[in-house]
FIKOLZA-1660 file (N, C-alpha, C; in steps of 0.1 Angstrom, whole numbers, plus 5000, padded with zeros to 4 digits):
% residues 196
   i   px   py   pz ch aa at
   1 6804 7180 3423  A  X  N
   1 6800 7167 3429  A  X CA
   1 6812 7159 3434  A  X  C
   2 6808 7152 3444  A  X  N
   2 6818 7146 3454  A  X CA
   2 6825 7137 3439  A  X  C
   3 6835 7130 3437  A  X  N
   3 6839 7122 3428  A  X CA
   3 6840 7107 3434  A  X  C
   4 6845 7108 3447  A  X  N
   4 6840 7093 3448  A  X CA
   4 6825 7088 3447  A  X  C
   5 6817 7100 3450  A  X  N
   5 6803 7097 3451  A  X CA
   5 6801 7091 3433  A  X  C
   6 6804 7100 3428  A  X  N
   6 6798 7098 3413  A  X CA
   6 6805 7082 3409  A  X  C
   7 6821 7075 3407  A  X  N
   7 6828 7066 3409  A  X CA
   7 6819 7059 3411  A  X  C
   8 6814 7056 3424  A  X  N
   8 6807 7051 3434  A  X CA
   8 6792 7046 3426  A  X  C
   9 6795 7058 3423  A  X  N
   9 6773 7058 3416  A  X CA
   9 6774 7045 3401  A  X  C
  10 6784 7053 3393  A  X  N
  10 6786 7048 3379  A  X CA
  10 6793 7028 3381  A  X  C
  11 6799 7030 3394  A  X  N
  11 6802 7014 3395  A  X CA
  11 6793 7004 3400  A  X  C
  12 6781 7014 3408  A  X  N
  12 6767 7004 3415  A  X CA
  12 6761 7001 3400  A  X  C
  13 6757 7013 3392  A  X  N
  13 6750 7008 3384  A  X CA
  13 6760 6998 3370  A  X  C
  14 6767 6996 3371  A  X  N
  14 6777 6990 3358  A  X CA
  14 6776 6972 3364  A  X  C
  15 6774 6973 3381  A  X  N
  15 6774 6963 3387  A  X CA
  15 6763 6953 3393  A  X  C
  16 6759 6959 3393  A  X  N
  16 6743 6952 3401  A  X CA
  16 6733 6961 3389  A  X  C
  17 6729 6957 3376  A  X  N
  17 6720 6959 3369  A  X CA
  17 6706 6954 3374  A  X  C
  18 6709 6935 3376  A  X  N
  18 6702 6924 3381  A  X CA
  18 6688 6929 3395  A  X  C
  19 6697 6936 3400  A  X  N
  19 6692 6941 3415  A  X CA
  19 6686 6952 3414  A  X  C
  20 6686 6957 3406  A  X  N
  20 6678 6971 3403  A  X CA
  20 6674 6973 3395  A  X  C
  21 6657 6966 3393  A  X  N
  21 6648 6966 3380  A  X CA
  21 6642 6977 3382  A  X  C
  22 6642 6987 3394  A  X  N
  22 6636 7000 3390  A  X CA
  22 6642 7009 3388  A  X  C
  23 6654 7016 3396  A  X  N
  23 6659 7031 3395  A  X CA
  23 6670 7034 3403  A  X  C
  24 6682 7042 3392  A  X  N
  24 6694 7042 3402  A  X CA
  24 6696 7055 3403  A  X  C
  25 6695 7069 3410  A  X  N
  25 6701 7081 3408  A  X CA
  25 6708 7087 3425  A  X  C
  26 6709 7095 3419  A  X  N
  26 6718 7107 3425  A  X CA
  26 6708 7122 3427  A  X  C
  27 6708 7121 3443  A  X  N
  27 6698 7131 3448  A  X CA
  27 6712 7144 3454  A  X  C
  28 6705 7153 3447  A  X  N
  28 6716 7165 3450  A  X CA
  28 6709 7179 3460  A  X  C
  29 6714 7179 3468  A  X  N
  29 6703 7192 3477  A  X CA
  29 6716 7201 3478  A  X  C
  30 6716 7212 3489  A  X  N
  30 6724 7218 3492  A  X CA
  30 6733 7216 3506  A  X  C
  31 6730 7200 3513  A  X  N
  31 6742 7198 3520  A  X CA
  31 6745 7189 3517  A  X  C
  32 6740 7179 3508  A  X  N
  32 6745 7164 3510  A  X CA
  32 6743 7159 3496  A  X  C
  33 6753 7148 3488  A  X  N
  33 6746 7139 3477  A  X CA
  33 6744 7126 3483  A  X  C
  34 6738 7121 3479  A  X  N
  34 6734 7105 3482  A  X CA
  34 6730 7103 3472  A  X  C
  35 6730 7086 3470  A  X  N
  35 6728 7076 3458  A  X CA
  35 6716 7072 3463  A  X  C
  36 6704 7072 3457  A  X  N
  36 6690 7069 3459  A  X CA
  36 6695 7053 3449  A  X  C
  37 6686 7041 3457  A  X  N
  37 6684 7026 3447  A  X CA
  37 6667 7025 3453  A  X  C
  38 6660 7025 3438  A  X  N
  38 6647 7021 3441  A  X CA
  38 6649 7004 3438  A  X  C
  39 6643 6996 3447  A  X  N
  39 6646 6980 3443  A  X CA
  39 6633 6977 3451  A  X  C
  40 6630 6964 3446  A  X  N
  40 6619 6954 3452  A  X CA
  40 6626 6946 3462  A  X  C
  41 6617 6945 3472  A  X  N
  41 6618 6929 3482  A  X CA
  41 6626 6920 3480  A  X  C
  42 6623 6917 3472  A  X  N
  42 6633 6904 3473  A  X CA
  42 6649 6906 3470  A  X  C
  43 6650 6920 3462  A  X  N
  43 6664 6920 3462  A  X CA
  43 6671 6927 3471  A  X  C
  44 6665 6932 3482  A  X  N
  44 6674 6935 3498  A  X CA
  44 6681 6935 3500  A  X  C
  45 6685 6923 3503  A  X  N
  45 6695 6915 3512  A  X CA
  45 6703 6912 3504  A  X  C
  46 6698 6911 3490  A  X  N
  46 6710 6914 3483  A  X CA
  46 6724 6925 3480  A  X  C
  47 6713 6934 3480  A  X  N
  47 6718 6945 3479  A  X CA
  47 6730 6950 3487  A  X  C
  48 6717 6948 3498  A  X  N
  48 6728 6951 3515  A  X CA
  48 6740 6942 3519  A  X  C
  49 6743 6931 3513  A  X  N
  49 6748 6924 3519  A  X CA
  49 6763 6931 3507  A  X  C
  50 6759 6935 3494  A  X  N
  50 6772 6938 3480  A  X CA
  50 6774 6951 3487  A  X  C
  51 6762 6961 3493  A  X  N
  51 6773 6972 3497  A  X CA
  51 6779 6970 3511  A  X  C
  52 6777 6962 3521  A  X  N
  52 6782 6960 3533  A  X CA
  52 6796 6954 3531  A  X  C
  53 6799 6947 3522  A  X  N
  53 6811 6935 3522  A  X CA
  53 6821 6941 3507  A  X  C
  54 6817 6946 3499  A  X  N
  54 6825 6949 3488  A  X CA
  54 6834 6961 3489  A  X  C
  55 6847 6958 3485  A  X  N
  55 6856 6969 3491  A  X CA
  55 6855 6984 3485  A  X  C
  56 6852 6982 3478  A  X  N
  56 6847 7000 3469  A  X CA
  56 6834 7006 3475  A  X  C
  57 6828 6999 3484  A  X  N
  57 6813 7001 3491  A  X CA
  57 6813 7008 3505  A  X  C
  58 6817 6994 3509  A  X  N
  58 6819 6993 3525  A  X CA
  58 6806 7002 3533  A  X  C
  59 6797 7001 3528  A  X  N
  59 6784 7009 3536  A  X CA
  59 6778 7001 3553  A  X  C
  60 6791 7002 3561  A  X  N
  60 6790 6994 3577  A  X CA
  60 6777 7000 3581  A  X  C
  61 6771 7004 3576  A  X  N
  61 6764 7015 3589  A  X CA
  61 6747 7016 3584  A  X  C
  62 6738 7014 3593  A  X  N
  62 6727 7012 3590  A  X CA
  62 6719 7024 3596  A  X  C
  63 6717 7040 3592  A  X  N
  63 6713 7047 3600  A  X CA
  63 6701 7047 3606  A  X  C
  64 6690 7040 3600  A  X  N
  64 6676 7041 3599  A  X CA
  64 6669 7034 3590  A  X  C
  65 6657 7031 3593  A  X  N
  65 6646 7026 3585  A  X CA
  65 6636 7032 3581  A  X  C
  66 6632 7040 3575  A  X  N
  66 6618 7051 3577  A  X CA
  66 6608 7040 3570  A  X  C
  67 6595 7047 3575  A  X  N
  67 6584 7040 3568  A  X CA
  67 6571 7054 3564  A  X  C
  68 6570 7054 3551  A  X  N
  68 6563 7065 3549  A  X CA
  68 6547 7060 3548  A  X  C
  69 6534 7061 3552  A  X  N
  69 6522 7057 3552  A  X CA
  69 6517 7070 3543  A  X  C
  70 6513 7069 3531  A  X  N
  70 6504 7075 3523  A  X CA
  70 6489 7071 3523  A  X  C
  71 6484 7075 3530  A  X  N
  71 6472 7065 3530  A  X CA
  71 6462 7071 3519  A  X  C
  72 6462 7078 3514  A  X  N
  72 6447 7078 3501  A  X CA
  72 6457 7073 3485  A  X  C
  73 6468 7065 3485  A  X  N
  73 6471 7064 3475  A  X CA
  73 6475 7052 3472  A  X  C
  74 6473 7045 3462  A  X  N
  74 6472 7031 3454  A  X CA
  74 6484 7023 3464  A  X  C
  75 6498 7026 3462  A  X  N
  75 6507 7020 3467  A  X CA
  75 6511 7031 3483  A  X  C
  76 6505 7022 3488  A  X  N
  76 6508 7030 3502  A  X CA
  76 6519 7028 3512  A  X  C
  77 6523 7023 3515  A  X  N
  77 6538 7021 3521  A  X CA
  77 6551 7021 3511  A  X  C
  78 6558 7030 3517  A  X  N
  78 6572 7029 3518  A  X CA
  78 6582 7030 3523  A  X  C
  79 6593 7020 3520  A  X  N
  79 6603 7020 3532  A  X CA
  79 6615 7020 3525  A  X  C
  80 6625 7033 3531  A  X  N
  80 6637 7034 3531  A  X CA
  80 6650 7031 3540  A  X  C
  81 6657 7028 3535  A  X  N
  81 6670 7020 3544  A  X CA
  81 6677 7032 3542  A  X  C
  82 6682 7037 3550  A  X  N
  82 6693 7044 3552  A  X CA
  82 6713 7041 3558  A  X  C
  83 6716 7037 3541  A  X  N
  83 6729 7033 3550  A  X CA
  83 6742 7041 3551  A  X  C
  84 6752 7042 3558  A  X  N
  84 6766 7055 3553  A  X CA
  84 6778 7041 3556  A  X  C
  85 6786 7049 3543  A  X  N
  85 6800 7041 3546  A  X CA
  85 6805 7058 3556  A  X  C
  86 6817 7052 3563  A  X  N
  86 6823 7058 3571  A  X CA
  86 6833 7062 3562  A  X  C
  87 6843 7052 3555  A  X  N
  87 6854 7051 3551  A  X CA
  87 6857 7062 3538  A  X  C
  88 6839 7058 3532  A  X  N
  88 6842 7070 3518  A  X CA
  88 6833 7082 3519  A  X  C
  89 6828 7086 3529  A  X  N
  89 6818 7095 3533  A  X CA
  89 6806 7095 3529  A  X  C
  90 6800 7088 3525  A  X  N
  90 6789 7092 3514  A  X CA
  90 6779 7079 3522  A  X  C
  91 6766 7084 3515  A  X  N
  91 6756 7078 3523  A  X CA
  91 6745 7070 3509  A  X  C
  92 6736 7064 3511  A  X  N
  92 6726 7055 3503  A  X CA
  92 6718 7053 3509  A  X  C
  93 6707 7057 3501  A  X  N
  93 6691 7055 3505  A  X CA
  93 6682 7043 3498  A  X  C
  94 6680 7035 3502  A  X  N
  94 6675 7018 3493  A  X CA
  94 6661 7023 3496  A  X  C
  95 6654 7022 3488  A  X  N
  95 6636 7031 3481  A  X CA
  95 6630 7017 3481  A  X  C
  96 6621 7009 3489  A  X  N
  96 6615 6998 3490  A  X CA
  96 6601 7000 3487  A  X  C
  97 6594 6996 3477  A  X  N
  97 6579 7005 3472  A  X CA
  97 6570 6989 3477  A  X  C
  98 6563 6988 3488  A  X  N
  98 6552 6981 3486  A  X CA
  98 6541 6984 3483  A  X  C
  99 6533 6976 3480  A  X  N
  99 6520 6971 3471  A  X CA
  99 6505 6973 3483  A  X  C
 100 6492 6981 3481  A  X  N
 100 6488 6979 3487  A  X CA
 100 6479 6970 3489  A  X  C
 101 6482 6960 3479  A  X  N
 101 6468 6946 3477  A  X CA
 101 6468 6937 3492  A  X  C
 102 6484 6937 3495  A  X  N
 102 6483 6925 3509  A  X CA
 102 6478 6936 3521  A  X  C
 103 6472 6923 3524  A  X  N
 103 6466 6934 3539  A  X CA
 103 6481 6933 3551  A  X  C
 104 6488 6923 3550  A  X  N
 104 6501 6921 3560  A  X CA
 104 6512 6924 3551  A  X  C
 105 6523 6927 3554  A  X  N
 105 6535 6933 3545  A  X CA
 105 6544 6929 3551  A  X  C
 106 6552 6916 3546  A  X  N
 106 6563 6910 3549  A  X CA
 106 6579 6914 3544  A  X  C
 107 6586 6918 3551  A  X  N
 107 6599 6923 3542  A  X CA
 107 6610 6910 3553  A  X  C
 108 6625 6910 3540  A  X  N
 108 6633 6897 3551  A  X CA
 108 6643 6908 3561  A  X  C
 109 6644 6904 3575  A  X  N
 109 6652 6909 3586  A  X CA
 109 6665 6914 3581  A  X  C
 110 6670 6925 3581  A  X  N
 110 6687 6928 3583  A  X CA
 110 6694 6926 3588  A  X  C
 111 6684 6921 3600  A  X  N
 111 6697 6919 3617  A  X CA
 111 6706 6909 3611  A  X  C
 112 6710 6905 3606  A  X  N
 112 6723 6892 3606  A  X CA
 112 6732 6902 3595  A  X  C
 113 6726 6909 3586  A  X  N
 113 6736 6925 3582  A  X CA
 113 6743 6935 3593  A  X  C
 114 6730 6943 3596  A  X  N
 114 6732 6949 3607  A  X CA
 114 6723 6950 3618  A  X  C
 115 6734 6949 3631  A  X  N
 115 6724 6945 3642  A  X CA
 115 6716 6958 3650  A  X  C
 116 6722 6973 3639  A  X  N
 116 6710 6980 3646  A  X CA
 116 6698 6976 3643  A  X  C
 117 6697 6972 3631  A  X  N
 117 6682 6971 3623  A  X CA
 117 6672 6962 3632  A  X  C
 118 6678 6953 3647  A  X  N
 118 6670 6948 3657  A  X CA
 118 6660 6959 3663  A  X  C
 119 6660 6967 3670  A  X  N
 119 6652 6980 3676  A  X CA
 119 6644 6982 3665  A  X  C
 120 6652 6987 3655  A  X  N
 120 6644 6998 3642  A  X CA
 120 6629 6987 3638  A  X  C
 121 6635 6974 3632  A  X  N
 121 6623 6963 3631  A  X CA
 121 6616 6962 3639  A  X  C
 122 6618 6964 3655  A  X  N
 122 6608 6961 3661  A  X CA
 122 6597 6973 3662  A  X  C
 123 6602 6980 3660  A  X  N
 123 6593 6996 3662  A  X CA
 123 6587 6996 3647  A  X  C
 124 6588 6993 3638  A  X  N
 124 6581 6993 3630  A  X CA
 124 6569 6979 3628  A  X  C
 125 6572 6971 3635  A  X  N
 125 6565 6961 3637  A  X CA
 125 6554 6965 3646  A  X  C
 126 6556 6973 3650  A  X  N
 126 6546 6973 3662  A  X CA
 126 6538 6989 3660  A  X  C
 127 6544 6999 3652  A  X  N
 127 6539 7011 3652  A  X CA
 127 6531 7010 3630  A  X  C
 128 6533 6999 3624  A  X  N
 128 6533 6999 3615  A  X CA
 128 6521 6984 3613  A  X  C
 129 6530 6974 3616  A  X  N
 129 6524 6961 3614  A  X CA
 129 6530 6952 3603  A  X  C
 130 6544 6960 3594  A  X  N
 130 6550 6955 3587  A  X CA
 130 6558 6942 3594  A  X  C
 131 6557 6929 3586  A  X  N
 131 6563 6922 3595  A  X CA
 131 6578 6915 3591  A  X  C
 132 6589 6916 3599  A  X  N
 132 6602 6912 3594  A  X CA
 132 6604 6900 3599  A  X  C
 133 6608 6891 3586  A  X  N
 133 6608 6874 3589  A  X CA
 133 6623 6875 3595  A  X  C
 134 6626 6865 3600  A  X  N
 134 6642 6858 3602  A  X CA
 134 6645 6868 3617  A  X  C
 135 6631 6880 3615  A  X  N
 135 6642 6888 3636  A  X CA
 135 6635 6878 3646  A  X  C
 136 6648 6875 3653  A  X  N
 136 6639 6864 3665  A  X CA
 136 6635 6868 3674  A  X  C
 137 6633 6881 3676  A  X  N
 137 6621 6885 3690  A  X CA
 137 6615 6895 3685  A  X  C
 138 6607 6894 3674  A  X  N
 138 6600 6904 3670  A  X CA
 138 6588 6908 3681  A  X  C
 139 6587 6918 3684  A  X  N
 139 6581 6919 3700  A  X CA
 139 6572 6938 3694  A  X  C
 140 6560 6937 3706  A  X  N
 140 6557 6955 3708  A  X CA
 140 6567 6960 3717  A  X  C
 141 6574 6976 3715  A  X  N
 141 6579 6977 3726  A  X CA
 141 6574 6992 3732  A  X  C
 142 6564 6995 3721  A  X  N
 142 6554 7011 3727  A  X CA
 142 6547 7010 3726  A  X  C
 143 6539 7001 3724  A  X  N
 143 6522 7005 3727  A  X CA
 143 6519 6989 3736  A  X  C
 144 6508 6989 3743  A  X  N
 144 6505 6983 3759  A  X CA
 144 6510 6970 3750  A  X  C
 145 6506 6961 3761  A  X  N
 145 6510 6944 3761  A  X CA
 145 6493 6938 3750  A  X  C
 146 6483 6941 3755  A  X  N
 146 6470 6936 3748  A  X CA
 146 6466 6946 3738  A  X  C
 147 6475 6954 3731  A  X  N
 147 6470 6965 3719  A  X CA
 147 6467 6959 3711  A  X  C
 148 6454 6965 3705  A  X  N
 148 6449 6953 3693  A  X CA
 148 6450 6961 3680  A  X  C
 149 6460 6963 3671  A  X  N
 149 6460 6974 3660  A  X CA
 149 6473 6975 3661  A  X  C
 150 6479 6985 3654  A  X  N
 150 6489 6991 3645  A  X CA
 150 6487 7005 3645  A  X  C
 151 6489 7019 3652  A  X  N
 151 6490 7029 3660  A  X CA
 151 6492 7039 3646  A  X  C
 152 6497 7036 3636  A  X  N
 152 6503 7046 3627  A  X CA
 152 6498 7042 3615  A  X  C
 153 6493 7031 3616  A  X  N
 153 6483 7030 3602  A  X CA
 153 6466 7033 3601  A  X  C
 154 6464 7039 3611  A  X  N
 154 6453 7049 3618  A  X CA
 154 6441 7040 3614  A  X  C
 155 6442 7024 3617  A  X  N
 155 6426 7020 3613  A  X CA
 155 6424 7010 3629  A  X  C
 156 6422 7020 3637  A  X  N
 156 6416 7019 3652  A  X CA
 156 6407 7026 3658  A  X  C
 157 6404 7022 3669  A  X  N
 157 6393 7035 3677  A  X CA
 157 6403 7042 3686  A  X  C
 158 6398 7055 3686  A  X  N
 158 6408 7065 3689  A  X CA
 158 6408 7063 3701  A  X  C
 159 6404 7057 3709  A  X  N
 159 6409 7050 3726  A  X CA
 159 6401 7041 3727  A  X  C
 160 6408 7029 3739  A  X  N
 160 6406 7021 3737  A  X CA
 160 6395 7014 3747  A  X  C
 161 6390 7001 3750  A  X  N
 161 6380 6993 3758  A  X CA
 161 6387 6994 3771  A  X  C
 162 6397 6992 3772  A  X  N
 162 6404 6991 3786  A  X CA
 162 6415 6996 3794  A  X  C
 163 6417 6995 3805  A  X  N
 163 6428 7010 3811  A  X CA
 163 6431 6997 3819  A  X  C
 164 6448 7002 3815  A  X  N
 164 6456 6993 3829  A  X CA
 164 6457 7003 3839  A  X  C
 165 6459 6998 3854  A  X  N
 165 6456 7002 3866  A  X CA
 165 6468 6995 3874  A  X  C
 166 6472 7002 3882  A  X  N
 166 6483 6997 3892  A  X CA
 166 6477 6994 3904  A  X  C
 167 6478 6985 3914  A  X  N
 167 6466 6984 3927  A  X CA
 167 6481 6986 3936  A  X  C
 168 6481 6997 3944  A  X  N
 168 6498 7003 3951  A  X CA
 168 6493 6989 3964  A  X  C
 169 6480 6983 3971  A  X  N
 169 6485 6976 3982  A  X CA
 169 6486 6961 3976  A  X  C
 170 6479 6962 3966  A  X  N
 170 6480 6942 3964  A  X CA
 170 6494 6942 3953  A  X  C
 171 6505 6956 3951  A  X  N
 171 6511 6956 3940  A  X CA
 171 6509 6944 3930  A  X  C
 172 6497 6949 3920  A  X  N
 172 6488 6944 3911  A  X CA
 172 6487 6949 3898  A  X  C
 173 6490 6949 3889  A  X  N
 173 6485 6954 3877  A  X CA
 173 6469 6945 3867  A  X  C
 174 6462 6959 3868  A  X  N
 174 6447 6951 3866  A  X CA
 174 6444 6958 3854  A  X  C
 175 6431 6957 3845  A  X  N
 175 6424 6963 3837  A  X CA
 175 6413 6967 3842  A  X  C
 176 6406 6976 3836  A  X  N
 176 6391 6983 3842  A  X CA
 176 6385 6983 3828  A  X  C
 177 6375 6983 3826  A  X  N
 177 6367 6990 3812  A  X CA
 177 6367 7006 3812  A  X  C
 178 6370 7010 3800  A  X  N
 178 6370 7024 3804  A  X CA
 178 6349 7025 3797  A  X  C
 179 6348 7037 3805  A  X  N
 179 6333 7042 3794  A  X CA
 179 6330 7050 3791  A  X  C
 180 6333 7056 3780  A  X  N
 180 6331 7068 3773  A  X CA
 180 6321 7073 3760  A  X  C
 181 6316 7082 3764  A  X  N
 181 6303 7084 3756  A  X CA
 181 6308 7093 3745  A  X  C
 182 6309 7088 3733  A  X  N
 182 6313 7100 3724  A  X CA
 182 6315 7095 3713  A  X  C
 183 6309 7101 3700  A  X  N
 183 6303 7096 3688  A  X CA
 183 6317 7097 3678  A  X  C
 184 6329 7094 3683  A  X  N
 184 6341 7093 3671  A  X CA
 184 6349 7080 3676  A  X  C
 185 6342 7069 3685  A  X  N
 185 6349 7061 3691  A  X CA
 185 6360 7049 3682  A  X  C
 186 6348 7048 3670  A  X  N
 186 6353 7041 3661  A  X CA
 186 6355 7048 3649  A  X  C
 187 6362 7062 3652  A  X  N
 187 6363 7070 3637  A  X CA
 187 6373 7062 3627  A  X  C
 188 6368 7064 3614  A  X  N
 188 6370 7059 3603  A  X CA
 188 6383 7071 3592  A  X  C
 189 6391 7069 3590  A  X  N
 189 6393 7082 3586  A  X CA
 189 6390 7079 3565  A  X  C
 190 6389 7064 3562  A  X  N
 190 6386 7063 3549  A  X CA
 190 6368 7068 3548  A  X  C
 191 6362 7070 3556  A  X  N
 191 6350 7079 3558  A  X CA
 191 6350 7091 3551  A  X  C
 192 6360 7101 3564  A  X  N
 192 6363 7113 3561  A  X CA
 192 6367 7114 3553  A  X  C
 193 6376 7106 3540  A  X  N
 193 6382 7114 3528  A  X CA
 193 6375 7110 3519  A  X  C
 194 6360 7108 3521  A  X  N
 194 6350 7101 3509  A  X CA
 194 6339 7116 3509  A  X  C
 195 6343 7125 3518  A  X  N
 195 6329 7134 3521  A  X CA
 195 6341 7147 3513  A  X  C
 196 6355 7147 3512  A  X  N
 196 6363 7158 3506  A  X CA
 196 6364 7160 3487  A  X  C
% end
């Protein structure tokens, strides 16, 4: 094992107890180690901000945000930060476990950490419904202007009431009603896993 990585590992946890009331390990495969931190919400920003700025850390780099949707299970969302220092090679995965009791799921912005995490929030805002306080243009930027739902947390009708239309002489953008006859309009999929 890398030794700065282990250094690395043995001084997160010696250091930030406070910040990590659930779980600190070391994920080993056959290309990479990374330091897994399972933590709650509110200790984020904390977190990100002791490995972004502390000189034994230095994790500049914010690769990704994933959002995993489990949907037949108690705690259904989770979200991983993916961050890499450059300087000591090694990478960290921050394990964000939400709760499924709230129907809206608020986590605090990174952007004033890192300014990739602008795009990444917004796509998960809009393909998720998770919502990030403190980004100042939290905005849709893939699905239409009047979409009514959240595309990836699969509780919509599988198409929708209206089609945008381009008018090439009045250069116009209009709506039409779409009409479509077909008995899955408003499929349910907590239905389907009640009949399995």
């Amino acid at each position: 094992m890398n030794k700065i990585l282990l250094s690395n590992f043995n001084y997160l946890s010696f250091l930030l107890p406070k910040y990590l009331p659930i779980q600190l390990n070391i994920n080993k495969n056959s290309y990479s180690h990374n330091i897994q931190v399972y933590t709650l919400i509110k200790y984020l920003l904390n977190i990100c901000f002791f490995l972004k700025k502390h000189t034994y850390t230095q994790f500049n780099i914010l690769n990704d945000i994933i959002v995993y949707d489990v949907f037949t299970k108690k705690i259904r969302f989770k979200i991983i930060y993916y961050l890499r220092s450059i300087l000591f090679n090694i990478s960290i995965e921050i394990f964000i476990i939400l709760d499924n009791i709230k129907k809206n799921f608020i986590l605090p912005s990174s952007y004033q950490l890192y300014y990739s995490s602008f795009w990444i929030e917004n796509e998960i805002w809009d393909l998720y419904g998770i919502y990030f306080f403190n980004n100042k243009n939290l905005s849709r930027i893939l699905t239409d202007y009047g979409f009514m739902g959240f595309p990836l947390r699969k509780d919509f009708p599988l198409t929708g009431y209206k089609e945008l239309k381009f008018n090439i002489q009045n250069k116009l953008l209009y709506y039409i009603p779409i009409e479509l006859i077909q008995e899955f309009r408003m499929f349910n999929l907590r239905n389907l896993l009640k009949f399995k």
